[in-house]
N, C-alpha and C positions, 0 to 999 in steps of 0.2 A: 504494500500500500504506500509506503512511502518513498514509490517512485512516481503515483500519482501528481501533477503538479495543480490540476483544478478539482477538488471533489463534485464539483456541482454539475462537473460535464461526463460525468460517469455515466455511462450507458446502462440500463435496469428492463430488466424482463417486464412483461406489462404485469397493471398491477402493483406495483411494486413501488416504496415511498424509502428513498435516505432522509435519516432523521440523524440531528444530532443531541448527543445524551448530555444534560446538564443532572451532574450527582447533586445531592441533597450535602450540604457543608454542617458540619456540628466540632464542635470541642472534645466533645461527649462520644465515644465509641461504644457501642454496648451492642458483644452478640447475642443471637437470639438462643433458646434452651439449647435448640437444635444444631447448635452448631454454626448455621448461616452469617456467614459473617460478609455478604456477598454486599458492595454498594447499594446504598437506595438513591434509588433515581428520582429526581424531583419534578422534571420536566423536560420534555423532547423539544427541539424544534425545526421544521420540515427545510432539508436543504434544495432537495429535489424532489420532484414527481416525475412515474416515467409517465408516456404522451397521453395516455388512455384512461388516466386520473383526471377528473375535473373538477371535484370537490375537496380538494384539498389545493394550495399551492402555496410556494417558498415565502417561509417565516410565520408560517400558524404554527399555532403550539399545541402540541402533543398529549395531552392529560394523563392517560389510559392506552397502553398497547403493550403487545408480546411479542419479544423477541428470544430467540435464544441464542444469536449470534451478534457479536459486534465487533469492532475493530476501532485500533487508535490510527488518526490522522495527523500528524503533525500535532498541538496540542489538545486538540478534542478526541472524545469517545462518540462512535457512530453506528449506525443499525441498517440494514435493507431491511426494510418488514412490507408485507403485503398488507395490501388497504386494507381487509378484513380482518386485519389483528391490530387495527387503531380503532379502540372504543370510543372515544371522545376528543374530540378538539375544538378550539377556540381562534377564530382571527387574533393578531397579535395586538390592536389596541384594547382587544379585551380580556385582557390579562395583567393582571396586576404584579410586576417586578418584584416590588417591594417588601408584600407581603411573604413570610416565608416564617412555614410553620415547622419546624422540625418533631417529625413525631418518633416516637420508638416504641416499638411494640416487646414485652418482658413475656414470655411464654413460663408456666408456672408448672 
């Protein structure tokens, strides 16, 4: 990947959305009973769409989706995911920055 020089001109099967991973930032580390001590992701946001997407495009944000692959780009974390495993998004003025709620879940 990091001979890529544009991530945005990457070519994607239809279908098919790069998003970029912004992790969840805390002071606070704490994993779960289970062991998972995997990043929480705070919020995605859409680099690309390939052509066949129309409801989405570059710079809505992410809420809700599944991935099970991603890779680092120069300093960012990124995903291909299929449009069917993005549950929810937002246009980008209607997202609030600033707000940022760090949550942690203690499994007992």
């Amino acid at each position: 990947m990091h001979r890529i020089k544009d991530i945005t001109k990457v070519k994607m099967n239809k279908g098919n959305v790069l998003i970029q991973i912004h992790q969840k930032t805390s002071k606070i580390i704490l994993t779960d009973a289970d062991g998972d001590n995997s990043p929480t992701v705070d919020y995605a946001e859409v680099v690309s769409v390939a052509e066949d997407i129309d409801d989405l495009k570059k710079g809505d944000i992410i809420l809700e989706f599944k991935t099970v692959y991603g890779f680092q780009w120069e300093e960012g974390d990124y995903a291909v995911v299929h449009r069917l495993s993005i549950g929810m998004a937002v246009n980008k003025p209607n997202f609030d920055f600033k707000k940022k709620k760090v949550v942690s879940k203690i499994k007992a």
